[in-house]
FIBA-277754 format. One record per residue (C-alpha): residue number from 1; x, y, z. Coordinates in nm, 4 decimals. Each point is the difference from the previous one (the first is absolute). Layout:
N
+---------+----------+----------+----------+
! drenmar !     east !    north !       up !
+---------+----------+----------+----------+
!     NUM !        X !        Y !        Z !
...
+---------+----------+----------+----------+
END
This chain:
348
+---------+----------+----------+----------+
! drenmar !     east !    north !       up !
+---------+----------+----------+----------+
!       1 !   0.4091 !  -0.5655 !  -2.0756 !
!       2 !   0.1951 !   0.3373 !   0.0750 !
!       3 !   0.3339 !   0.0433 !  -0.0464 !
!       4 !   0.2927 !   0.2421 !  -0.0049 !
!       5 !   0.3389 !  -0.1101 !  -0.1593 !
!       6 !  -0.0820 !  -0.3629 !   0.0427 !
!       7 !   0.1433 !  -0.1227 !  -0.3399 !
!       8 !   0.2076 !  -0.3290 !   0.1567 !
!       9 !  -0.2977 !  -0.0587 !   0.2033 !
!      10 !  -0.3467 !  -0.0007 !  -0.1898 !
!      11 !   0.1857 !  -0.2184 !  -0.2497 !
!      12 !  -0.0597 !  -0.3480 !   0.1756 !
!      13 !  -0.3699 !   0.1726 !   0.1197 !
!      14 !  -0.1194 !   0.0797 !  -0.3491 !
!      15 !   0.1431 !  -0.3337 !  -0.1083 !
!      16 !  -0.2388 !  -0.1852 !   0.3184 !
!      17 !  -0.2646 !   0.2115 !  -0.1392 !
!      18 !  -0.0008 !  -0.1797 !  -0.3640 !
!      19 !  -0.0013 !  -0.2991 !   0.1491 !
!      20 !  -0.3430 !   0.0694 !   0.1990 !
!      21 !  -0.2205 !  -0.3203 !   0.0154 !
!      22 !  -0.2981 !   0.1997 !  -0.0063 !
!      23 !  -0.1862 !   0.1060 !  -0.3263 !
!      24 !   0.1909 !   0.3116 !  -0.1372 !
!      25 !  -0.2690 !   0.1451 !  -0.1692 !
!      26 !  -0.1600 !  -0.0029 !   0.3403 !
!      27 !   0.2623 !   0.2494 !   0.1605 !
!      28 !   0.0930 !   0.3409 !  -0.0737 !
!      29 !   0.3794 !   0.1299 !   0.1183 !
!      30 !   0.1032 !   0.3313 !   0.0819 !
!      31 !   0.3290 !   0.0975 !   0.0551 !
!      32 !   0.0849 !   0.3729 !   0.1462 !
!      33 !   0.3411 !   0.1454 !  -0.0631 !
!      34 !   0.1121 !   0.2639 !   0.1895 !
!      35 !   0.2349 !   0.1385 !  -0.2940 !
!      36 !   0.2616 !  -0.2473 !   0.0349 !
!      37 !   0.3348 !   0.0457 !  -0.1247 !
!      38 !   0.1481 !  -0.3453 !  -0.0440 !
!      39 !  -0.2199 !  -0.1530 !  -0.2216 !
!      40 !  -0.2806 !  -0.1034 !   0.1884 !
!      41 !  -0.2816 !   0.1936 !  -0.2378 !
!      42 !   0.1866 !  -0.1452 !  -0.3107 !
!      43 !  -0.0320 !  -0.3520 !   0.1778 !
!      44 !  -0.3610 !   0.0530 !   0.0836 !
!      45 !  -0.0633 !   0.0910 !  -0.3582 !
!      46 !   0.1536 !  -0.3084 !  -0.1547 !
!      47 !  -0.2277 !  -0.2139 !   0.2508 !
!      48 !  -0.2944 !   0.2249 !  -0.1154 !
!      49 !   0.0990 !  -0.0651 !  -0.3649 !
!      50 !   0.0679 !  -0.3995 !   0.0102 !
!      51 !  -0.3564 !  -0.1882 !  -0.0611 !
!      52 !  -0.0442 !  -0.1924 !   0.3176 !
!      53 !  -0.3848 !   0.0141 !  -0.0596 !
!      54 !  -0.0755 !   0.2284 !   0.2877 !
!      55 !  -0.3566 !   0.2071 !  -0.0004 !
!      56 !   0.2155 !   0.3145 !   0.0076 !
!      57 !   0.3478 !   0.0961 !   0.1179 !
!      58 !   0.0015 !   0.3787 !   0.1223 !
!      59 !   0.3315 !   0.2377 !   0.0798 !
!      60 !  -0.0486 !   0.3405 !   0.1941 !
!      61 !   0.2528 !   0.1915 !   0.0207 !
!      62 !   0.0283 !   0.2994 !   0.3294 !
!      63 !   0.2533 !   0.1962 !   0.1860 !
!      64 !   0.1992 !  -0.1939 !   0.2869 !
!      65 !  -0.1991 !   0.0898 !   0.2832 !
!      66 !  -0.0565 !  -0.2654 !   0.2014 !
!      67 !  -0.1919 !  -0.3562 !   0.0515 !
!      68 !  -0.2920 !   0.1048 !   0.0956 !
!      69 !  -0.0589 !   0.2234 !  -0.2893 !
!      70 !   0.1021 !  -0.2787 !  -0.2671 !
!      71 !  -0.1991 !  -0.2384 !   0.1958 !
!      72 !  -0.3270 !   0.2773 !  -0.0405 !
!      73 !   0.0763 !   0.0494 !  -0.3955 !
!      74 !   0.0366 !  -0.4154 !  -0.0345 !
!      75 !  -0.3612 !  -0.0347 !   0.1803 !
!      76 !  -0.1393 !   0.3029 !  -0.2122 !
!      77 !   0.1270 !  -0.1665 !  -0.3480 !
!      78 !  -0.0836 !  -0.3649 !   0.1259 !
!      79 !  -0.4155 !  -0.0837 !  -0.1178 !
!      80 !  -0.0176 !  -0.3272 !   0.0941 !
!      81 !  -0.2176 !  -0.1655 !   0.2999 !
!      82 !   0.3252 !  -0.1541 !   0.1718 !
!      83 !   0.3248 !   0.2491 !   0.0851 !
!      84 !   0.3022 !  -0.1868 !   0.0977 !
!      85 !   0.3054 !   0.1850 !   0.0765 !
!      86 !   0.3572 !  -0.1382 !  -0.0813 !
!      87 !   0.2583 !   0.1146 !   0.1047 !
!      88 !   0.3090 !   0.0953 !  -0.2692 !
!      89 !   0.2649 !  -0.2543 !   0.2422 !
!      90 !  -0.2595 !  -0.2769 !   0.0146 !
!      91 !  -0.0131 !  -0.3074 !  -0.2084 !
!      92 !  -0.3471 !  -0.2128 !  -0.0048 !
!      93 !  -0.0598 !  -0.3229 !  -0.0734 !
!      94 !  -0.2083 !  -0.1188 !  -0.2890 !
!      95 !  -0.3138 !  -0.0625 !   0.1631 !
!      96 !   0.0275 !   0.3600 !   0.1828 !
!      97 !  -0.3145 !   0.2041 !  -0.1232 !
!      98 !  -0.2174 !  -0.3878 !  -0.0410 !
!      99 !   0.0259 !  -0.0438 !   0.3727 !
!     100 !  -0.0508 !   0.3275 !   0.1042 !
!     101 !  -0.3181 !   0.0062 !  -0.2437 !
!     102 !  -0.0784 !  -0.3636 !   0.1418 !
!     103 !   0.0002 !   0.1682 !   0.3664 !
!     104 !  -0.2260 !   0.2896 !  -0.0880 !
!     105 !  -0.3008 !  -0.2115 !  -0.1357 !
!     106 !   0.0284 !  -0.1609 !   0.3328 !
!     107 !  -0.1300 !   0.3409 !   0.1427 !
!     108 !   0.3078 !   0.1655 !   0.0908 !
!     109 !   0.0028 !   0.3633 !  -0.0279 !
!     110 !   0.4500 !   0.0268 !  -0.0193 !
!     111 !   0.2133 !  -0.2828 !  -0.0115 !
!     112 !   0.3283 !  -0.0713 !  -0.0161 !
!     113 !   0.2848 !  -0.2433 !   0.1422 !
!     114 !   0.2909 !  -0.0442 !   0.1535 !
!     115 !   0.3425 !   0.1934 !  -0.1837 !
!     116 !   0.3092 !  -0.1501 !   0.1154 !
!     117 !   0.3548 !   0.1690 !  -0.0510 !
!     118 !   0.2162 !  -0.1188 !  -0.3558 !
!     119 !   0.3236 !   0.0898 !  -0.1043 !
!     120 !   0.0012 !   0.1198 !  -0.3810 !
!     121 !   0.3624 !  -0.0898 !  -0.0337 !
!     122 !   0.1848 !  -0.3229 !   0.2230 !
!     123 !   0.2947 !   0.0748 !   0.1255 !
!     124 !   0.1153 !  -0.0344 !   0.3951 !
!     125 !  -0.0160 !   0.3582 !   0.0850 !
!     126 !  -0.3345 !   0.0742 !  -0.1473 !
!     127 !  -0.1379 !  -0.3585 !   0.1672 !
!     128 !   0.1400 !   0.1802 !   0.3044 !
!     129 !  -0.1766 !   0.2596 !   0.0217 !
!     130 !  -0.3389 !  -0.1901 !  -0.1621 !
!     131 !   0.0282 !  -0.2263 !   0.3280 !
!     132 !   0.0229 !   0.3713 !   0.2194 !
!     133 !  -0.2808 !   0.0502 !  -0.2146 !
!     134 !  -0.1689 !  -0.2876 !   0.0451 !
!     135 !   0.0187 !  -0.0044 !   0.4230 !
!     136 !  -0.2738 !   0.1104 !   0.1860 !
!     137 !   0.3069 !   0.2082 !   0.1911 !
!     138 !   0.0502 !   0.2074 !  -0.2502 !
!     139 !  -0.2644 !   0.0670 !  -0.2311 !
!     140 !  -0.3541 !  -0.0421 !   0.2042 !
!     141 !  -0.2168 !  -0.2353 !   0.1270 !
!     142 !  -0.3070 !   0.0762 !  -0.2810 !
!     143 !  -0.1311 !  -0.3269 !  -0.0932 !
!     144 !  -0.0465 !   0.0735 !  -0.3389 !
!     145 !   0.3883 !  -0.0252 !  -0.0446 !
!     146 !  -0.0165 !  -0.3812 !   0.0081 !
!     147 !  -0.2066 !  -0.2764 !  -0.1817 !
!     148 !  -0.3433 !   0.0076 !   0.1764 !
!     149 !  -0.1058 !  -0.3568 !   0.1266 !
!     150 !  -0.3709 !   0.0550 !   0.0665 !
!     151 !  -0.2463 !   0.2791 !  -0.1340 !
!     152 !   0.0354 !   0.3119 !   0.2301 !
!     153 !  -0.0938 !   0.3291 !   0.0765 !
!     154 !   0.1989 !   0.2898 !  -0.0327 !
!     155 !   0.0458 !   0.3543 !   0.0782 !
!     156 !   0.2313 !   0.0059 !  -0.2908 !
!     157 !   0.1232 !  -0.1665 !  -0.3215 !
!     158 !   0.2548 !   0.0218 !  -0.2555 !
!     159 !  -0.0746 !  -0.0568 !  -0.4060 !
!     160 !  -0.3621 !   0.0246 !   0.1102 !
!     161 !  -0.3256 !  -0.0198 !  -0.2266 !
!     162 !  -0.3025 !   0.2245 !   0.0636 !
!     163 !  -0.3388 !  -0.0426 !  -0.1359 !
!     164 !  -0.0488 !   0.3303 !  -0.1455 !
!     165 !  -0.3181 !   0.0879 !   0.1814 !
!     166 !   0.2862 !   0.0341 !   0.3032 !
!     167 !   0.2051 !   0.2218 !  -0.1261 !
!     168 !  -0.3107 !   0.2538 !  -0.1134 !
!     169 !  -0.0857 !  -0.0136 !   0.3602 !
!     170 !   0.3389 !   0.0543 !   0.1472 !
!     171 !   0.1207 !   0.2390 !  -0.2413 !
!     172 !   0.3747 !  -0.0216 !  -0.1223 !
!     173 !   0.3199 !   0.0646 !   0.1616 !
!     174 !   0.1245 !   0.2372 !   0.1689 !
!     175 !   0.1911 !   0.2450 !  -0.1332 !
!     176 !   0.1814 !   0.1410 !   0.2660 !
!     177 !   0.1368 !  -0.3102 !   0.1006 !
!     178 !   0.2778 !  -0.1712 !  -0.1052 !
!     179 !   0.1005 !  -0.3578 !   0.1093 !
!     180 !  -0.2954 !  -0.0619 !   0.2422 !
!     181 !  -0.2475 !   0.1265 !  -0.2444 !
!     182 !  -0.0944 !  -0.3515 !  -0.0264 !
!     183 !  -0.0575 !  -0.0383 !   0.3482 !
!     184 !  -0.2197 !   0.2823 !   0.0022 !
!     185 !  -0.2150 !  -0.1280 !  -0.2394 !
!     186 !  -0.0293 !  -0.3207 !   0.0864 !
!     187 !  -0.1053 !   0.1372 !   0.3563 !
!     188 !  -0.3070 !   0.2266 !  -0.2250 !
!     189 !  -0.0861 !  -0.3816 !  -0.1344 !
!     190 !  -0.0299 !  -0.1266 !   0.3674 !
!     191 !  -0.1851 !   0.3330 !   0.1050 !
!     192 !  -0.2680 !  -0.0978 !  -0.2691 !
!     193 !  -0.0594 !  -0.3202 !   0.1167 !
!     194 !   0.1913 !  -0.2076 !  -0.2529 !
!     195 !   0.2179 !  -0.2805 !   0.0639 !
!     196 !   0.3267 !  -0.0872 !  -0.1659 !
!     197 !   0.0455 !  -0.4038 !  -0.0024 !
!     198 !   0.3431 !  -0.1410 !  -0.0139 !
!     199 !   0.0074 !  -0.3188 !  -0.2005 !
!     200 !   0.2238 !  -0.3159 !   0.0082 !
!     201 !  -0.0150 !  -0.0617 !  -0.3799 !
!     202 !   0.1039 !   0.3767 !  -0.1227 !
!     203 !   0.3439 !   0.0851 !   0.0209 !
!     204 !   0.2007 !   0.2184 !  -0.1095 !
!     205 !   0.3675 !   0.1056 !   0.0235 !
!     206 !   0.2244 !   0.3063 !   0.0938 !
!     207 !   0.3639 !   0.1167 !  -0.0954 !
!     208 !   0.2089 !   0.0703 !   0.2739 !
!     209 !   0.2178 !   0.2716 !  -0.0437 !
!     210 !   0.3485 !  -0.0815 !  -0.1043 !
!     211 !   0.2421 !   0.2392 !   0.1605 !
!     212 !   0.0098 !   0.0496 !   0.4144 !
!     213 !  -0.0168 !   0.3925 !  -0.1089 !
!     214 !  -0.3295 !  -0.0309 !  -0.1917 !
!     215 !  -0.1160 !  -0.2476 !   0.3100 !
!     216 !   0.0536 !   0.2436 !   0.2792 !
!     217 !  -0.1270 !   0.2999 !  -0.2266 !
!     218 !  -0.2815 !  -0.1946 !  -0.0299 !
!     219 !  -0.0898 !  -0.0615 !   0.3902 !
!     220 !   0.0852 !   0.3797 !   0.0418 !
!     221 !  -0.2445 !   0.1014 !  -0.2324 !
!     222 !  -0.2451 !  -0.2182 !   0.1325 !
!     223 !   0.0533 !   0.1049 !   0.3651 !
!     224 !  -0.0072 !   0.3905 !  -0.1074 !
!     225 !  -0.3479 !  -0.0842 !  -0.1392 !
!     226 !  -0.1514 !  -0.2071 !   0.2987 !
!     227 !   0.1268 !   0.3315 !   0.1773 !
!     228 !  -0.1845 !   0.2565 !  -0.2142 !
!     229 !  -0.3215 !  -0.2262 !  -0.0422 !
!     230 !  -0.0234 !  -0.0042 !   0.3764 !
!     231 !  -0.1774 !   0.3156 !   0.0022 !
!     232 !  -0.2226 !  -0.0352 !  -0.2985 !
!     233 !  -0.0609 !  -0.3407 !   0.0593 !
!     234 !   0.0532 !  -0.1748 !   0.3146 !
!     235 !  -0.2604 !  -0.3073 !  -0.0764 !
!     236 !   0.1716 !  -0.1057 !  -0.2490 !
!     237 !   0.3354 !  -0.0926 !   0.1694 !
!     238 !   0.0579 !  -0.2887 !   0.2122 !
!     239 !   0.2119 !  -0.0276 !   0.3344 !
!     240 !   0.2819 !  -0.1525 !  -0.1572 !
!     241 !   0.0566 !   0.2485 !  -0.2597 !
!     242 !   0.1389 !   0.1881 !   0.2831 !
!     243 !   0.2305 !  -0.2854 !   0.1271 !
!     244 !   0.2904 !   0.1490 !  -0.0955 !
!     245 !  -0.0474 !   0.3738 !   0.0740 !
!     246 !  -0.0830 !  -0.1330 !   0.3565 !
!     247 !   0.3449 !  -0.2047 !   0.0333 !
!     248 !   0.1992 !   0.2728 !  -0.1422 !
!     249 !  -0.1806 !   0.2706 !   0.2689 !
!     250 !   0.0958 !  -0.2414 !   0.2492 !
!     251 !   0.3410 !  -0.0286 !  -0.1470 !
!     252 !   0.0456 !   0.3878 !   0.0308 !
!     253 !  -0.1805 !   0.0659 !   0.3214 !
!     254 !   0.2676 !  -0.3191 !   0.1729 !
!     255 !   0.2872 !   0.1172 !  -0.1318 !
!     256 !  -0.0771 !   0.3317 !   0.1705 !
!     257 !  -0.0544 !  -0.2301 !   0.3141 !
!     258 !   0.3044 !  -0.1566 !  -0.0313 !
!     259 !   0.1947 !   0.3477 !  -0.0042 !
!     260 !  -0.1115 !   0.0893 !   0.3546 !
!     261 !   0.1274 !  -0.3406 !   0.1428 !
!     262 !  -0.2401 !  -0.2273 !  -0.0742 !
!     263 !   0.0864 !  -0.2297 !  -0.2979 !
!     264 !  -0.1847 !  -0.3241 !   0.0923 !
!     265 !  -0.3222 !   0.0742 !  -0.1494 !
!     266 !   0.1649 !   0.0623 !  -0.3465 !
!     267 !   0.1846 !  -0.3300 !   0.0010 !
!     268 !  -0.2908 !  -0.1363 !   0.1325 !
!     269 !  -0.1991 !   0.1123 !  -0.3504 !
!     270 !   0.3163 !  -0.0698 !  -0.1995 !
!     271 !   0.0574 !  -0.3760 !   0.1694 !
!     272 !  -0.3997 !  -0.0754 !  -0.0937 !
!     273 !   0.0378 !   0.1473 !  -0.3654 !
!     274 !   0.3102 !  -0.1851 !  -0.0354 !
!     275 !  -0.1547 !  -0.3013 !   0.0488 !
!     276 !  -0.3119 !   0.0379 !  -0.2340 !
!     277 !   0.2740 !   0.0873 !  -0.2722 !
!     278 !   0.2109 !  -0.3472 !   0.0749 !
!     279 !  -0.3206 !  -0.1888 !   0.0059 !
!     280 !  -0.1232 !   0.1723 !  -0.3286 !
!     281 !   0.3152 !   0.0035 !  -0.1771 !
!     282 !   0.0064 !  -0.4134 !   0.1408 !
!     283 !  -0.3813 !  -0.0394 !  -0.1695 !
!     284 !   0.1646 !   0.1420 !  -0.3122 !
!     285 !   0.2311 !  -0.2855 !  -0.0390 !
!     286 !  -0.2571 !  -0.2562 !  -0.0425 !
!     287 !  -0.1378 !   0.1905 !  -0.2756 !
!     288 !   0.0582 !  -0.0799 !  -0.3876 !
!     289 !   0.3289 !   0.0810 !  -0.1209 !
!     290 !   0.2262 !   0.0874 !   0.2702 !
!     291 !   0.2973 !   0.2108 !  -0.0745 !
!     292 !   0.2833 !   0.0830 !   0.1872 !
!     293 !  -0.1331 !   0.3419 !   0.0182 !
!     294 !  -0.2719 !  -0.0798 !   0.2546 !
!     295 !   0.2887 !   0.0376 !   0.2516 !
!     296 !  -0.0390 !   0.3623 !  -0.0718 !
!     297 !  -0.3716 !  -0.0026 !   0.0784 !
!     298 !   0.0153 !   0.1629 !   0.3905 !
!     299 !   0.1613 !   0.2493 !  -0.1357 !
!     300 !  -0.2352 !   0.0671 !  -0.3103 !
!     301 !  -0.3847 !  -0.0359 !   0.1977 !
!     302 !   0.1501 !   0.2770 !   0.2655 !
!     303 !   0.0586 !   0.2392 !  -0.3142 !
!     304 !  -0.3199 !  -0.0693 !  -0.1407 !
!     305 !  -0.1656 !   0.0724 !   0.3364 !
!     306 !   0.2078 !   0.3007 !   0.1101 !
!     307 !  -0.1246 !   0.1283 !  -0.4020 !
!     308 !  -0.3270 !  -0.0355 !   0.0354 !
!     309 !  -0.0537 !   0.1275 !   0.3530 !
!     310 !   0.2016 !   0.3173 !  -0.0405 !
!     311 !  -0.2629 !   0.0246 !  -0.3093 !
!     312 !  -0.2706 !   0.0017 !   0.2182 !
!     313 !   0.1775 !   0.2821 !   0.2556 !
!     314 !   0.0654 !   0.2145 !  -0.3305 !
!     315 !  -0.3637 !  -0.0191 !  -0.1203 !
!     316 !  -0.1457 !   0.0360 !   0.3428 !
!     317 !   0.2841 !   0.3173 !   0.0523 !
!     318 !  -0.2187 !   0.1441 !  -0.3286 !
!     319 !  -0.3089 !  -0.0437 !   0.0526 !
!     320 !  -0.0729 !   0.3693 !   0.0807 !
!     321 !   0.1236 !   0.0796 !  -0.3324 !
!     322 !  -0.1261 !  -0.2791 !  -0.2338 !
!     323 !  -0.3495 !   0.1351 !   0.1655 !
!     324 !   0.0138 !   0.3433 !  -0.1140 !
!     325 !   0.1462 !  -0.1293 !  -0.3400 !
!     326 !  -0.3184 !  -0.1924 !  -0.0649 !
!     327 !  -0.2327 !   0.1661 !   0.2094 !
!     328 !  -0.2376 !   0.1142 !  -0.2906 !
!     329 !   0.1031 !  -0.2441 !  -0.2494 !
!     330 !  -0.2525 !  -0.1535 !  -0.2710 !
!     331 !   0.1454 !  -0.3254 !   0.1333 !
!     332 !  -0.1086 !   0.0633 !   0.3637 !
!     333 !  -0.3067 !   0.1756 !  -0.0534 !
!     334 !  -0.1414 !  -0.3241 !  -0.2109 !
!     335 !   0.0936 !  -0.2644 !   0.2135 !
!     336 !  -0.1557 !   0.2113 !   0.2864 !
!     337 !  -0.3150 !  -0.0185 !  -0.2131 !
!     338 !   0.0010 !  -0.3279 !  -0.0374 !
!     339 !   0.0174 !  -0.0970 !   0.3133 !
!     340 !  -0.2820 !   0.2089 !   0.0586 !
!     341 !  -0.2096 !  -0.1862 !  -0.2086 !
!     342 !   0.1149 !  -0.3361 !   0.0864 !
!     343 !  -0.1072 !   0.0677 !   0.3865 !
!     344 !  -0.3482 !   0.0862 !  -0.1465 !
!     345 !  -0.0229 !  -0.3141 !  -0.2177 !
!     346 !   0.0916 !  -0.2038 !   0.2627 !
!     347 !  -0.2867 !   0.2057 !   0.2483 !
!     348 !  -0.2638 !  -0.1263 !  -0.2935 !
+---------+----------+----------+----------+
END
């Protein structure tokens, strides 16, 4: 687990963690702390400190950089044969790291399972935005966001384990990236020939965030990086990471439409988005806990669309100079190399 200023969240993690079904002296944690300053390294210390009978219980400390680089220093401090990354806003069940195991010996090279959306606090404007969360409208149609009902194949998975012998051939993360880097290297996995299984009896869990700010932050970020990654890595996207960045291009190129006299195909688009909100915001009332709030749902999934594909116009806007930024990076120059060598593995 990585985190950064995560002190109200690793709390209920590290306390899932002691609670592990699965022989502690069988499992090794490492924590990396990107010099927090909340309280997050002292908490990581006190887990380290409290005998819950693990094999070992390791805490790097690094510079705030990004993922991708705590991610690398997690995988070079890690020894043992399984990796499984958690994320610092998860929570895992008790029988987390057993199943996963379980599904490995079955001859699965990565596993993992479905991570559906949780609220770390219940109240009816944070269940709000969990349901916005929660809807395919606005957060993304990736299976692995809901309970799996049948073992499946993915291009991607979240709270994954990897056989270690996969990650030697794949190489870490990369560096450059930040918020797709896991994309990216789950697209080296498929480019070696390895499959990642998603399994109906792993699961695991995700915080949503708890303001509307943080939320559409969030998709912005995300967008700016599907923009940037598009020209280092374009396999590793799908089409509907670029769902939004295509409605708000249509958005902008309609509106200018509409100014020379021709406003019908704007209310057109506007009429047949309108109605995909009602019906979403509609599916969100037969959801769990329905608040009030949900009546302020059409007006929420446009925001979080609107965030993210702006994102994705800013990153693709920089592209030019991300490029020279990186352009003889050790980051860039490795993960060409490995490529390299896992086209001529998979030649032989």
């Amino acid at each position: 687990m990585i985190a950064y200023n995560e002190a109200e969240a690793v709390q209920g993690l590290f306390s899932d963690i002691s609670l592990l079904e699965y022989p502690h002296r069988k499992i090794e944690v490492v924590f990396v702390d990107s010099m927090s300053t909340d309280g997050t390294y002292e908490k990581m210390c006190e887990f380290r400190d409290t005998d819950y009978g693990f094999l070992d219980v390791k805490i790097v400390r690094r510079p705030k950089l990004n993922q991708a680089s705590s991610w690398n220093a997690a995988l070079s401090t890690a020894t043992g044969d399984v990796i499984i990354r958690v994320d610092a806003h998860a929570r895992i069940p008790r029988n987390f790291v057993s199943r996963n195991v379980y599904n490995l010996r079955q001859g699965e090279n990565v596993v993992g399972g479905g991570r559906p959306n949780i609220s770390s606090d219940v109240s009816p404007w944070k269940l709000t935005l969990l349901a916005a969360e929660d809807s395919l409208f606005g957060s993304s149609v990736a299976a692995y966001r809901r309970p799996a009902v049948q073992k499946e194949y993915m291009d991607s998975l979240f709270h994954a384990a990897y056989r270690r012998e996969v990650i030697a051939a794949v190489g870490g993360f990369n560096e450059d990236l930040g918020r797709t880097e896991d994309n990216e290297f789950h697209y080296r996995i498929r480019m070696a020939g390895f499959k990642m299984c998603c399994c109906p009896d792993i699961i695991s869990y995700q915080h949503s965030r708890n303001t509307l700010k943080h939320m559409i932050w969030q998709k912005y970020s995300n967008g700016r990086w599907i923009g940037l990654t598009v020209s280092e890595c374009p396999g590793c996207l799908s089409y509907f990471h670029f769902a939004p960045f295509l409605l708000l291009m249509m958005i902008f190129a309609l509106t200018a439409v509409a100014l020379f006299g021709f406003p019908n195909p704007l209310f057109m688009l506007l009429l047949v988005y309108g109605m995909f909100d009602v019906v979403n915001t509609v599916g969100c009332f037969t959801m769990k806990n329905v608040q009030p709030q949900f009546f302020l749902l059409p007006f929420i999934f446009p925001l979080l669309h609107v965030a993210y594909g702006l994102g994705t116009l800013v990153g693709l806007l920089q592209i030019p100079f991300w490029k020279r930024k990186i352009k003889n990076s050790p980051a860039k120059q490795h993960i060409e190399d490995v490529k390299v060598k896992i086209k001529e593995n998979t030649r032989k």
